[in-house]
C-alpha positions in Angstrom: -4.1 -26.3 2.6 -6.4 -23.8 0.9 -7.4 -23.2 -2.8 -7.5 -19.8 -4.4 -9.3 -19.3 -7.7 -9.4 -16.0 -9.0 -12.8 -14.8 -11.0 -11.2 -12.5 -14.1 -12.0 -14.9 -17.3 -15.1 -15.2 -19.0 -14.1 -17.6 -22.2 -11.0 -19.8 -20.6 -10.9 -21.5 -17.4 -10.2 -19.2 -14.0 -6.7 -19.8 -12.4 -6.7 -21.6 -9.4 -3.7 -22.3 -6.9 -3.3 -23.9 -3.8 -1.8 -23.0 -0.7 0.6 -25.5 0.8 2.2 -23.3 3.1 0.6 -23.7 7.1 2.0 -20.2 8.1 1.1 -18.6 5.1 -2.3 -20.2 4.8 -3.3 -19.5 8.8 -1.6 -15.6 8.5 -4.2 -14.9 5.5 -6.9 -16.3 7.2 -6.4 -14.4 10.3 -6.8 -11.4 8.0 -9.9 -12.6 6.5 -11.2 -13.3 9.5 -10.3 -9.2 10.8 -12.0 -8.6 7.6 -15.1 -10.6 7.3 -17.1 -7.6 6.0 -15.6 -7.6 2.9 -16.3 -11.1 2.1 -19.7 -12.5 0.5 -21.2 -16.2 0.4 -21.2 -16.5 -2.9 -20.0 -14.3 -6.1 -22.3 -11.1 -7.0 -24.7 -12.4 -10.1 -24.1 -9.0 -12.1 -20.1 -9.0 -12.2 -18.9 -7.7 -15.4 -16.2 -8.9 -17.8 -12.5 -8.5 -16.2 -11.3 -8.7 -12.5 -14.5 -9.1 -10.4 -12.9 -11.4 -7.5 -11.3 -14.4 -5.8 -12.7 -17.8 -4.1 -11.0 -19.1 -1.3 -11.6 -22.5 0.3 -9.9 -24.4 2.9 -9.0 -28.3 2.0 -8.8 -29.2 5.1 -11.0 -29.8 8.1 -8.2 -28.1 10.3 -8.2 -25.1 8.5 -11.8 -25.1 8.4 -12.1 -25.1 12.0 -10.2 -21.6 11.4 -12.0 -20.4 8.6 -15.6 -20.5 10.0 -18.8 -22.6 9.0 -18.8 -21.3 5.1 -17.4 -24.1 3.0 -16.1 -20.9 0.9 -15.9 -17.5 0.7 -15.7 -14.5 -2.1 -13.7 -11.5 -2.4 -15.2 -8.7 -4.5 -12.8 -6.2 -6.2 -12.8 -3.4 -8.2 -15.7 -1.5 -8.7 -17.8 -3.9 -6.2 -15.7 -4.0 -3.9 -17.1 -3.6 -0.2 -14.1 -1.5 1.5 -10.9 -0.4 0.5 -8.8 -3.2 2.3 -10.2 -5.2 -0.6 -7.7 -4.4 -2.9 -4.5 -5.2 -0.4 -6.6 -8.3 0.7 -6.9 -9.3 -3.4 -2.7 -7.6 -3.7 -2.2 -10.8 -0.8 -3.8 -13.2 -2.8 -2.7 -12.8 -6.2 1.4 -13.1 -4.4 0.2 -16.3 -2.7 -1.1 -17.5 -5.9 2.0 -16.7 -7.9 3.9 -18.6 -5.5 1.4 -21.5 -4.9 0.8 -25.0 -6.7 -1.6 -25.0 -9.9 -2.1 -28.6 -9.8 -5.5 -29.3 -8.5 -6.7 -32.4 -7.8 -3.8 -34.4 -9.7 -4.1 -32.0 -13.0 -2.8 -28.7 -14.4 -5.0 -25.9 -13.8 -4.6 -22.6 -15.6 -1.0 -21.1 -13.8 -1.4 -17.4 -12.4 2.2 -16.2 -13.6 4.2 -13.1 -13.8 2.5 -11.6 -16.6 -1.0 -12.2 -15.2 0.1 -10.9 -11.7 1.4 -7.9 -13.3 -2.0 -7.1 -15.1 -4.1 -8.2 -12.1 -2.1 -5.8 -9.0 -3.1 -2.3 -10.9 -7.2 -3.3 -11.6 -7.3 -4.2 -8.3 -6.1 -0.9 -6.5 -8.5 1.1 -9.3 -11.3 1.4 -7.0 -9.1 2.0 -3.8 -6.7 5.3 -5.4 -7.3 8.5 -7.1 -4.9 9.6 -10.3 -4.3 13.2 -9.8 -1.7 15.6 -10.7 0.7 17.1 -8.1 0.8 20.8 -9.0 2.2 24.2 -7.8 2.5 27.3 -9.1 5.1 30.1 -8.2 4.2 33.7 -8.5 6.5 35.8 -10.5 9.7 36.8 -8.8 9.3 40.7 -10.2 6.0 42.6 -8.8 6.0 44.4 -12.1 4.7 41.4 -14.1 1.5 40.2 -14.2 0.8 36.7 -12.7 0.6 35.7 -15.8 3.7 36.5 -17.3 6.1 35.5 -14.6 4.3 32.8 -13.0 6.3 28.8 -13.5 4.6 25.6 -12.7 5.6 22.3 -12.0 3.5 19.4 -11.7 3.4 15.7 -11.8 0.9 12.9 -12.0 0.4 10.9 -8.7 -1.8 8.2 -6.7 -3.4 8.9 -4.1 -4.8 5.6 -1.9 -7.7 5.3 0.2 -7.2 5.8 4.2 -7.6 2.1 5.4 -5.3 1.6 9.1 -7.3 -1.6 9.7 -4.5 -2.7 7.2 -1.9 -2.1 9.6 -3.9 -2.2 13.0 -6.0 -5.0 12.9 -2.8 -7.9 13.4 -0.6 -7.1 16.3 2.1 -8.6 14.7 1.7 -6.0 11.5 1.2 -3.5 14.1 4.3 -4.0 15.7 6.9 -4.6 13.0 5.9 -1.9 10.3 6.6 1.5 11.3 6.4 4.8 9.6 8.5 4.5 6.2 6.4 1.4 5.6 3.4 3.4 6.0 5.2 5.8 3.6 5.9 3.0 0.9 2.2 1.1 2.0 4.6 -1.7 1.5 4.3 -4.5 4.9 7.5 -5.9 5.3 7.5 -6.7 8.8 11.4 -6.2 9.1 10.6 -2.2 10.7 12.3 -0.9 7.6 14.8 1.6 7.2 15.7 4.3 4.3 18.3 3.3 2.6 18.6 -0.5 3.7 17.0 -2.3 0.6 19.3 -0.5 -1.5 22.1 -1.6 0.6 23.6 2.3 1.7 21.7 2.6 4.9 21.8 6.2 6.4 24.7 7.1 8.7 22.8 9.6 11.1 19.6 11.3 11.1 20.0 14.6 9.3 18.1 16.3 6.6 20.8 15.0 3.8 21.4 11.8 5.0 17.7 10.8 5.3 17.2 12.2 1.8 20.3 10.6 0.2 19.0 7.1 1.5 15.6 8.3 0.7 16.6 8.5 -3.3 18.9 5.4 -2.8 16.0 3.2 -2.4 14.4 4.7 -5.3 12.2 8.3 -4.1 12.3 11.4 -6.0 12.0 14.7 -4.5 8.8 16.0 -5.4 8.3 17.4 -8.9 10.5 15.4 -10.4 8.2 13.3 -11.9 8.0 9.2 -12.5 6.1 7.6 -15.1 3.2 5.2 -15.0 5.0 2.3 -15.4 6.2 2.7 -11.5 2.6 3.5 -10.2 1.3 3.8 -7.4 3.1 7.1 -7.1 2.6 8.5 -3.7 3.2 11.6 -2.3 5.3 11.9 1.3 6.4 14.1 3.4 9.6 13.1 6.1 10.3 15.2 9.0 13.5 14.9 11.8 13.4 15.0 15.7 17.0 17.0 16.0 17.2 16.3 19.9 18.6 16.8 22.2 16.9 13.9 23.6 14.6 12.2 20.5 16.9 11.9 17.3 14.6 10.0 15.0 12.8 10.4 11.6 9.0 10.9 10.8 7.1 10.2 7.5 3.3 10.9 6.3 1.5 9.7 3.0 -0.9 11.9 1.7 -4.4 10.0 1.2 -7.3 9.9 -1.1 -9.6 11.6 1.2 -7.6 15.0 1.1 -5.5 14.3 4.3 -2.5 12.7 5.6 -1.8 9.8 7.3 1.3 8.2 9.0 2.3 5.4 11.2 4.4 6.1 14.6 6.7 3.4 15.2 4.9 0.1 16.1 1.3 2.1 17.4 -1.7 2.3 15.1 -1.6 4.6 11.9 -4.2 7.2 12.3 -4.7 10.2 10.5 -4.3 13.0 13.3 -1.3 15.0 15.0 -0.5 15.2 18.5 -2.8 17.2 19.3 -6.0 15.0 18.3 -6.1 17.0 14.6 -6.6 15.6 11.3 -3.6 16.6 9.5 -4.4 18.5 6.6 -0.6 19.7 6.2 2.1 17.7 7.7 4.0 21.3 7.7 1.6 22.7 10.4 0.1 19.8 12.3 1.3 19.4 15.8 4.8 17.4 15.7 6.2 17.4 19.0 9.6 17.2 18.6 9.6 16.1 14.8 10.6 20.2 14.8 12.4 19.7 11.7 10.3 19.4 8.1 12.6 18.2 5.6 10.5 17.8 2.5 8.5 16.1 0.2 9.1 13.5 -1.9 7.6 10.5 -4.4 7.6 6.9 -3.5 7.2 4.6 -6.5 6.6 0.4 -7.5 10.0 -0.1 -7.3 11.0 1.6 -4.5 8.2 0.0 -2.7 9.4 -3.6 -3.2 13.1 -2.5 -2.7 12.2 -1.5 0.8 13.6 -3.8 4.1 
């Protein structure tokens, strides 16, 4: 069993939850202990007023054996937080709290619920992603006009998140059974998942308008067709086909905070370099191998995210 408090009131009492689950309890404390840097003894003594963090404490000597000779631990967020993996560490906790028991010690604790968790998940990511706006600008289509007068734009309003592939490297298990359109989404399902499957229309073969068609069906836009805030984080992606003969298969990259992209291939480690060792500024030009085929770019969104299996 372990207790979860999270640190975001300064007048009412903190919500606290615990943890009944074994598998649940000894998966998040696997990650903490992959994580340990991010963790501190005790909370900082200059947090501010909203999110600062979250307490966790095994109730049992079994799970303290696990946990390591502490008798707790705290997970800064936001603005002092100590790594970007802080915020999908904090994501992880605020689920397991949602779902977990607020009676503590035979009484009613303050409840983390649906409203709360949907307040919390966006401060938490503030620290780890960059707001920025998706723009390009076409140059008139007759020479005779000045840039100015024939030039369109188009542009939208995206996230970009911090590179972080300890997220996805660290546990073999996550390793194995997340692949590339997970990496896409940033969205650990552990199910390998597929375009098109959460919405229930899977794609029938691997071509560009199949993989796109199952692409929107799960809830992408192509790019420039914009979402609103309400379904941030609103990444940008980029999918690519192997045609064969040989590989037939399907690629995707999200771009990150730190200008470039990264991607995921299959169950290996996501990185942020092409075949040929390079960071990948432009998943157009980067060394594919036999991804020969770039199909486009697109949005992901909230909801697409959580439709994903």
């Amino acid at each position: 069993m372990l207790r979860i408090t999270a640190d975001i009131f300064s007048g009412r009492p903190d919500p606290v939850s615990e943890i009944t689950d074994e598998n649940e309890v000894r998966a998040l404390l696997r990650e903490v202990g992959g994580n340990r840097d991010l963790f501190l003894g005790d909370a900082p003594a200059e947090g501010g007023l909203g999110v600062r963090g979250f307490w966790i404490e095994p109730l049992n000597d079994e799970f303290g054996t696990d946990f390591g000779p502490e008798p707790r631990l705290y997970l800064p967020v936001g603005a002092q937080a100590r790594g970007a993996h802080a915020a999908d560490i904090g994501e992880r906790l605020v689920n397991l709290m949602e779902r977990g028991s607020s009676t503590v010690s035979g009484e009613a604790a303050t409840p983390l619920d649906a409203e709360l968790r949907d307040y919390l998940i966006p401060q938490l990511a503030a620290s780890a992603r960059l707001t920025v706006t998706d723009q390009v600008v076409t140059a008139p289509a007759d020479p005779e006009q000045s840039p100015e007068e024939g030039a369109s734009a188009a542009s939208c309003t995206i996230e970009l998140g911090a590179f972080n592939p300890g997220f996805w490297n660290n546990d073999a298990t996550v390793r194995l059974n997340n692949n590339c359109y997970n990496y896409a989404s940033n969205w650990r399902t552990n199910t390998f998942a597929q375009p098109g499957r959460g919405c229930g229309s899977m794609y029938k073969a691997i071509t560009p308008d199949e993989m796109t068609r199952a692409s929107l069906c799960d809830g992408m836009h192509h790019r420039f067709d914009c979402f609103p805030d309400s379904e941030k984080p609103r990444y940008l992606v980029a999918l690519v086909i192997a045609p064969g003969p040989g590989i037939v298969d399907f690629h995707w990259y999200r771009k990150q905070k730190e200008g470039f992209w990264g991607h995921k291939p299959g169950g290996t480690a996501a990185r942020n370099t092409d075949n040929s060792g390079n960071v990948i500024l432009n998943p157009e030009t980067a060394n594919r191998g036999p991804y020969t085929v770039f199909v486009g770019y697109f949005y992901g969104c909230n909801s697409q995210r959580q439709r994903i299996r």
